[in-house]
N, C-alpha and C positions, 0 to 999 in steps of 0.2 A: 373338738373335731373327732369324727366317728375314725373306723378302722377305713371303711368304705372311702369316707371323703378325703381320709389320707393318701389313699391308693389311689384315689382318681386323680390327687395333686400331683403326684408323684409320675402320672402319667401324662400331666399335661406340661412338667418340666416346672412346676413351681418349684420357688426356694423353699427349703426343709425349714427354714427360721422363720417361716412365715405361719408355721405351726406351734400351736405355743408349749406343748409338751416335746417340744423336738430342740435342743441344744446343738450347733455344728462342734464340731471339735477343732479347733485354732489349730489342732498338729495337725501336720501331715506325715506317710508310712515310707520307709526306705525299706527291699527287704538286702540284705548284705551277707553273702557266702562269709566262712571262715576262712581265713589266710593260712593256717598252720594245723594240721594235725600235731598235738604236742605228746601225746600220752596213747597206747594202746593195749589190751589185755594183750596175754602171747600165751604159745604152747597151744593147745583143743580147742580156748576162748579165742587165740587171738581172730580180729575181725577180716572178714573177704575184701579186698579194693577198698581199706577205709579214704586212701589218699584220692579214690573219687570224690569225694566229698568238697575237697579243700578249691576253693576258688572257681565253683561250679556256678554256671550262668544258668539264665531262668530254663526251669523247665518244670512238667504236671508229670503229675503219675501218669504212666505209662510203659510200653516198651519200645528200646531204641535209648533209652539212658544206660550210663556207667549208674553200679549200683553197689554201693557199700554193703554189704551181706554178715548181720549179727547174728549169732547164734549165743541161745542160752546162755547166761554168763559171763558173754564178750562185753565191752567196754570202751569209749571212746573219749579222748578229752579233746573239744574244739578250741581254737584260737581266734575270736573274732578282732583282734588286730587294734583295738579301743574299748574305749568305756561308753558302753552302749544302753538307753534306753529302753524297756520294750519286754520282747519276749524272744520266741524262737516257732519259727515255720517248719515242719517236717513233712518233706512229701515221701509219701510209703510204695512203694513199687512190688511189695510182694508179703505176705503169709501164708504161714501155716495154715493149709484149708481153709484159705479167703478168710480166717478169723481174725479179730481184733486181737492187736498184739501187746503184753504187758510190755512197759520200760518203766524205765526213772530217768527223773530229769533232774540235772543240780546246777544251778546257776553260780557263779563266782565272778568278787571282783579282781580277786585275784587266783591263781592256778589252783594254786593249795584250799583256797576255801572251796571251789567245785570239787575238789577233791576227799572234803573232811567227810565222816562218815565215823558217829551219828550226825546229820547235820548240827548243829552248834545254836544257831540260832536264828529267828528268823525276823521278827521284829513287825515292819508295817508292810512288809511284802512275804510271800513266798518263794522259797528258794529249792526248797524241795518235792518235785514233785510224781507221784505215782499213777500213770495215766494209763490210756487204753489208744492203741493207733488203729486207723481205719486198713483197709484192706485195700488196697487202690487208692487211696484218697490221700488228704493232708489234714492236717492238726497242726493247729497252735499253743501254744502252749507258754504261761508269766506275764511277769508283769514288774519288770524290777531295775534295779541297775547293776549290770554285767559285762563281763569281757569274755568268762570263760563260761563253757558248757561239758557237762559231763552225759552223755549217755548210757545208760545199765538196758540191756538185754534181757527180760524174763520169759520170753519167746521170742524163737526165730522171726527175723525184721531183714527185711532189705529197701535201705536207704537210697534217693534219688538224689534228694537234697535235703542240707537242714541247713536254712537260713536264719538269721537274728533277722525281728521283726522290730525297726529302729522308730521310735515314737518321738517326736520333739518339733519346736516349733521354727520353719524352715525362714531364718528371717535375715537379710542382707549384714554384712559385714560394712556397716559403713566408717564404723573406723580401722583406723590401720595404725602400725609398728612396725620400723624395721631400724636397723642399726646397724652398727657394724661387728657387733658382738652374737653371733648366731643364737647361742645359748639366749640370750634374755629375747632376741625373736621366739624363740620357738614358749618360753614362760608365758611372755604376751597370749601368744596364741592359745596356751594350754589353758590358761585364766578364764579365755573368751570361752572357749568351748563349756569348760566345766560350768559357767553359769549358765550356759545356754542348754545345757541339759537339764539342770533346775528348774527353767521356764516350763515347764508342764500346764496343767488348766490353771492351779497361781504358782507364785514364785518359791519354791520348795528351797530346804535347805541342804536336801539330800536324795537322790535318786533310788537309792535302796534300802535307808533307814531315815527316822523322820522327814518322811513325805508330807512336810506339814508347812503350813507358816508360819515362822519363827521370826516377829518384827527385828528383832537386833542383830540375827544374821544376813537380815536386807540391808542391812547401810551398806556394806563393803559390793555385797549383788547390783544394788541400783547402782554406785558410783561404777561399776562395771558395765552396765544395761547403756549409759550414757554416756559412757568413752567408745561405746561397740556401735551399740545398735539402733543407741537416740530414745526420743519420746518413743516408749511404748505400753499399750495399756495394760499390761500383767502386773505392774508396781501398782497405778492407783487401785486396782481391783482387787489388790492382796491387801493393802493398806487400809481400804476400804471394809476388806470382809471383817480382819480382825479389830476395825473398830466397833463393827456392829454387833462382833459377836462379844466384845470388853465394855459393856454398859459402864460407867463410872459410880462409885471411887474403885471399880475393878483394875488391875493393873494388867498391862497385855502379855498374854498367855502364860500369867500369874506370876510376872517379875516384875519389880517395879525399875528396872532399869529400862525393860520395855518399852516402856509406855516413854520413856524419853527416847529411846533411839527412835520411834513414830514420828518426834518430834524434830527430833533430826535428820530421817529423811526425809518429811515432808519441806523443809528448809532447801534442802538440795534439789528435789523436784521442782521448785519453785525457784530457785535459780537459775538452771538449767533450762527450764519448758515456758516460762511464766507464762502457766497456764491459769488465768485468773477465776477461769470457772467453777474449775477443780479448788484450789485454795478458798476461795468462796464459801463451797458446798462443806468445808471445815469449820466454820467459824464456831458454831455451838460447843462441837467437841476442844477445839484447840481451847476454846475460853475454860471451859470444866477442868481440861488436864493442866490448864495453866495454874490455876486457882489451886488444885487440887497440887501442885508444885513448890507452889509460895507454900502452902501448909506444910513442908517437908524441910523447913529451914529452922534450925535452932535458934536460937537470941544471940549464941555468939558466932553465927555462921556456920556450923555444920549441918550438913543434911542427914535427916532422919528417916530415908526411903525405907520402906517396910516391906513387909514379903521377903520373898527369896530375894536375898543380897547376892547378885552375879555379874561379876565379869564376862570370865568365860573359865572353862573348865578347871584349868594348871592353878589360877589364882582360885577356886574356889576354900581350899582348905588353908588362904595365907588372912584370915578378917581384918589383921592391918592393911592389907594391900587393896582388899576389897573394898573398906571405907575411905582409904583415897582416893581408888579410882572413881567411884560412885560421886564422892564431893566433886572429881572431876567435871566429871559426866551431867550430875544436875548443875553445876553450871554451864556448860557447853547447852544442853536443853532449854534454860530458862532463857539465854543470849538466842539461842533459835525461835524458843516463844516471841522474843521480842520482835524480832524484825520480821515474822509473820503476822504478830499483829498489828505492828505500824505498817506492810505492804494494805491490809485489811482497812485502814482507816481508825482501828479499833489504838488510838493514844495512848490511850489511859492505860487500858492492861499494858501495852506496849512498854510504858515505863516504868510500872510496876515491876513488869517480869527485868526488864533492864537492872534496876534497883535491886530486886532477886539475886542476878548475874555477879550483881558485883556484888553480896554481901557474901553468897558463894566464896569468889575469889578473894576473898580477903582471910578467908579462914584456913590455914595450913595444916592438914592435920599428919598426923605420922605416919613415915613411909617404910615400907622395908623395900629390898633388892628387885619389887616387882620389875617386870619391864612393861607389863601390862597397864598398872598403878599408877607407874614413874609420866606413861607414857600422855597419857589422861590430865595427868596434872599438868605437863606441858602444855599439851594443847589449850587446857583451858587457862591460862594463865600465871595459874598458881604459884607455879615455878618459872624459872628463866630457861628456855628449853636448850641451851648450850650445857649448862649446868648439868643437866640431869645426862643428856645424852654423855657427858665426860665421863659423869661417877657411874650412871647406870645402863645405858642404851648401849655401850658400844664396849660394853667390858664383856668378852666373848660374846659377841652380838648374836652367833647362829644358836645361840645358849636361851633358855630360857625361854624362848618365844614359843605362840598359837599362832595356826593357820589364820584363826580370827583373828585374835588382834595385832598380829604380826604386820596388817595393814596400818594400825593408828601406833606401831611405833616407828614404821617407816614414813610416818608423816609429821613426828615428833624429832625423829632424826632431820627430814626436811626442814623443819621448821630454825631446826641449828646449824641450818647453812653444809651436814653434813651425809654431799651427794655419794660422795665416793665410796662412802662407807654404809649408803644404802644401796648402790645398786653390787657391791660386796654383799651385804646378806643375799638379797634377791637369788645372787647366785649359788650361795653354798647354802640357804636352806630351801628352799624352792625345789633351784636346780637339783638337789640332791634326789628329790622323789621322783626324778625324772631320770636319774641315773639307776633305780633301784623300780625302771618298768613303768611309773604311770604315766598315764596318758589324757589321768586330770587329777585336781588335789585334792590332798586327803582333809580328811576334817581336823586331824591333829597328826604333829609330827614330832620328832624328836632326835636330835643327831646322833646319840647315842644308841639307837634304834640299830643302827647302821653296822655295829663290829659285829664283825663273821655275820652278816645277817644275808640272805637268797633275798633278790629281787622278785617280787611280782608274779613277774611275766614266764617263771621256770619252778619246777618242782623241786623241794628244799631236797639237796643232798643231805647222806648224814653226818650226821657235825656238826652242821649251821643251824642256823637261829631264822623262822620265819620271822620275814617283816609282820607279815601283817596278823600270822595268829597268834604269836608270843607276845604281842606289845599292846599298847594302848593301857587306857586306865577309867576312872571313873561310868560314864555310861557306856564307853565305847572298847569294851575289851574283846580282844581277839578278833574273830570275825564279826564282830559288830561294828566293830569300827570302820565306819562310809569310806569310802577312795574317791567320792565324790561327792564333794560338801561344796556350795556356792560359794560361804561364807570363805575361802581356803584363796578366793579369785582375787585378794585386790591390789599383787604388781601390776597388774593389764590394767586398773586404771591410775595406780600412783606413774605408771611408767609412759602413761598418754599425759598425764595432769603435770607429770613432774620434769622430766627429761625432754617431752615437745613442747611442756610449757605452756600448755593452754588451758585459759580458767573465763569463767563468765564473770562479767565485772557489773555489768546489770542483767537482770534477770531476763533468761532467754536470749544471751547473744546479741544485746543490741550495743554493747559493748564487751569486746573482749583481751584479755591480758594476755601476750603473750611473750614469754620467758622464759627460753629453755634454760635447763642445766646438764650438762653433758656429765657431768664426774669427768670417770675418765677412759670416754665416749671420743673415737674423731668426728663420726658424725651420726645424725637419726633425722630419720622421715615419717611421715605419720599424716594422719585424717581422721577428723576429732566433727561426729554430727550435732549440728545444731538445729533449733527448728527453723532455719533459713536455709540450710543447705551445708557441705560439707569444708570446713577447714581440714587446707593443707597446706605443710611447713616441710623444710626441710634445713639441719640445722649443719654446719661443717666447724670443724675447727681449724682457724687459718695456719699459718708456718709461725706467726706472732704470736698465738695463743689468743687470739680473739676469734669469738664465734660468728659467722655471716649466718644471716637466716632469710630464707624467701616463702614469706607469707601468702597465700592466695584467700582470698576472704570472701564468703558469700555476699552477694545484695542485700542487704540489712544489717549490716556485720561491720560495727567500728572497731579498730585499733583502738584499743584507750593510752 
């Protein structure tokens, strides 16, 4: 399609996707004022009416605005009120001799990183940046994940407004949480959000540092996608991209524990959606990485996965802890091979990979204090998961754990019947980042972070320790370290799956389990999408200590 035949489409109101070098964008744009001036130059620099700024509603360049007035030098730090998406909108009301005006821009996810200077690092966005503002006009300006903004002055400017220009994908809330415990509402919510700011064009693991897809930080993302917001198609299309771009015996995005989590949530998509088209349009690759799976199994049962041997980060330098959670993990992958290819029709591999599963689980191999490790081997059998969570899971619980896999040991603690001492974690280490300013989770956390350490959301006094540029480790130090990592999300679905109780028992909701557990909850409500429509429960605990529960089920929706 010529330029010509584009514009006359475009004038007769055709769809833009009807052109075939033309992509829509799934986001839609919010623009959003700053809530707080937190920070201003003072004395010659300080700025004219910066508190124009704060909570100003739409308006264009022009005259007839309140108008913030920088001069050379002056300084501004914004508060956008969250962890936002996007960039920043700057409308200009005035220069020096109608000229283009120099600034700097510095984006933060927290205060003090908009603050650092030299910037520190930048990674797969820019954070820092040296622009030219129009005379009359607006300017946009990023593209990253932020809360804070810092303005620098290199000539007189006067400000109308500077909005964040918020990018993300505008998609109903169709499940729901609440309790009677505020704090774990508001976690639920925090979970929901921080994945759905990941939802970008595919399913990212981070907003502001790896903007990529990373199959093994999707499990905890999709089992959050499907407790929030149901079937939606960012999961197969990410799942999809990385397998076309991992030809086989490649391992996905060169971890061979990858390529099982693939496997794994292909498993739960398929429980969840039974969408039989999609699992279909699998079969080639699921039979290669299956094959390619049995090959990874010793004579006497250990697994031999190759490549970068990875958990997640904290376990990376423990290789005892590494080799059992892995023996975990490909057994959990080869029991997920199986029963995707008996859904398939495909037997034979079916029992193969079953056979696989279980020469996996017969093989023990050595453990240290992981909780990551420990956690793995429960689920997959290995161990008795009361056991472990006795000796390992729950000896300083808020101890030792990832954002990642803080999910699969609160589902290894579930598995040992023990509620009350998961939704205890959820609270002190979760909750804790939420005490210390965020407003979604970080990619890695650590409680010891926390003495004499500044929140976030405030510029470190002297004496204190920042959170977030003093700590972190491995790839994520200082300001490198994301405050918005997907992978960070999955109380908002252990806390729909595990406390409302509700699980698919055949694929796609055509039966479903439901069995709360409260710990020590008096009551929770909730609304949990299926592809028939939306379950909702509400659960009480009576004066006897027996729970009453009122179920509403969609049309096509058994009780099992």
């Amino acid at each position: 399609m010529t330029n010509k035949q584009r514009a006359h489409a475009a004038l007769e109101g055709k769809p833009a996707d009807r052109d075939p070098l033309t992509v829509r964008d799934p986001r839609v744009r919010d623009l959003i004022a700053p809530v707080k001036l937190l920070w201003k130059t003072s004395g010659d620099q300080a700025p004219v009416d910066a508190e124009a700024l704060i909570e100003q509603p739409l308006v264009r360049p022009g005259k007839g605005n309140r108008v913030c007035l920088l001069k050379p030098g002056a300084a501004i730090l914004l508060d956008f009120g969250r962890e936002l998406h996007g960039g920043v909108q700057i409308c200009v009301a005035s220069t020096t001799g109608n000229q283009p005006a120099r600034v700097r821009i510095r984006f933060g996810e927290s205060a003090s990183e908009a603050m650092a200077d030299p910037f520190p690092v930048h990674g797969h966005a820019i954070h820092d940046h040296h622009v030219l503002l129009p005379w009359w006009g607006t300017a946009e300006i990023g593209l990253t994940g932020f809360r804070f903004v810092r303005i620098d002055a290199g000539d007189e400017v006067g400000l109308s407004a500077v909005r964040a220009v918020h990018l993300y994908r505008d998609l109903p809330w169709r499940g729901a949480f609440r309790c009677d415990d505020p704090l774990l509402n508001q976690i639920w919510q925090t979970g929901a959000y921080t994945t759905q700011l990941c939802m970008q064009d595919m399913l990212w693991d981070g907003i502001k540092r790896d903007r990529l897809v990373w199959i093994g930080d999707m499990h905890p993302e999709t089992m959050v996608i499907l407790s929030v917001f149901g079937d939606c198609d960012i999961v197969p299309r990410s799942l999809d991209w990385q397998r076309d771009a991992t030809p086989l015996p490649g391992w996905m995005n060169g971890i061979s524990s990858y390529s099982v989590w693939w496997l794994l949530i292909q498993q739960t998509w398929w429980r969840y959606t039974a969408d039989y088209a999609y699992l279909s349009a699998q079969r080639d690759y699921l039979a290669g990485l299956s094959e390619q799976l049995l090959g990874c199994i010793a004579a006497d049962g250990a697994e031999t996965l190759g490549e970068w041997r990875f958990l997640d980060w904290p376990s990376s330098n423990d290789p005892v802890a590494v080799r059992a959670g892995l023996q975990g993990l490909a057994a959990l992958g080869l029991e997920a091979a199986a029963e995707l290819a008996g859904s398939l029709g495909e037997t034979v591999l079916a029992g193969r990979c079953r056979e696989g599963s279980v020469r996996l689980q017969g093989h023990m191999p050595p453990t240290s204090a992981s909780k990551q490790a420990n956690a793995l081997v429960a689920l997959a059998g290995i161990r008795d998961a009361a056991a472990v969570n006795r000796e390992v899971l729950a000896v300083e619980p808020q101890r030792g754990l990832s954002t990642f896999y803080g999910y699969y040991v609160l589902e290894a603690r579930a598995m040992a019947g023990d509620y009350v001492g998961c939704l205890d974690v959820i609270r002190r280490y979760w909750g804790t980042m939420l005490d210390f300013g965020a407003t979604t989770f970080w990619e890695d956390f650590n409680v010891d972070w926390t003495q004499n350490a500044c929140g976030i959301d405030r510029l470190v006094p002297e004496g204190m320790k920042d959170i977030h540029g003093d700590f972190g480790d491995h790839c994520y130090k200082g300001f490198r370290h994301s405050l918005c990592h997907g992978w960070a999300s999955g109380p908002t679905a252990w806390l729909s799956q595990h406390v409302l109780g509700i699980r698919p028992v055949a694929p796609g909701f055509a039966q479903v389990s439901v069995h709360p557990n409260l710990g020590d909850l008096a009551w929770a409500e909730g609304a949990f999408p299926t592809p028939h429509g939306d379950i909702r429960v509400r659960h009480e605990r009576m004066p006897d200590g027996q729970v009453r529960s009122d179920i509403a089920l969609p049309e096509g929706v058994r009780l099992a």
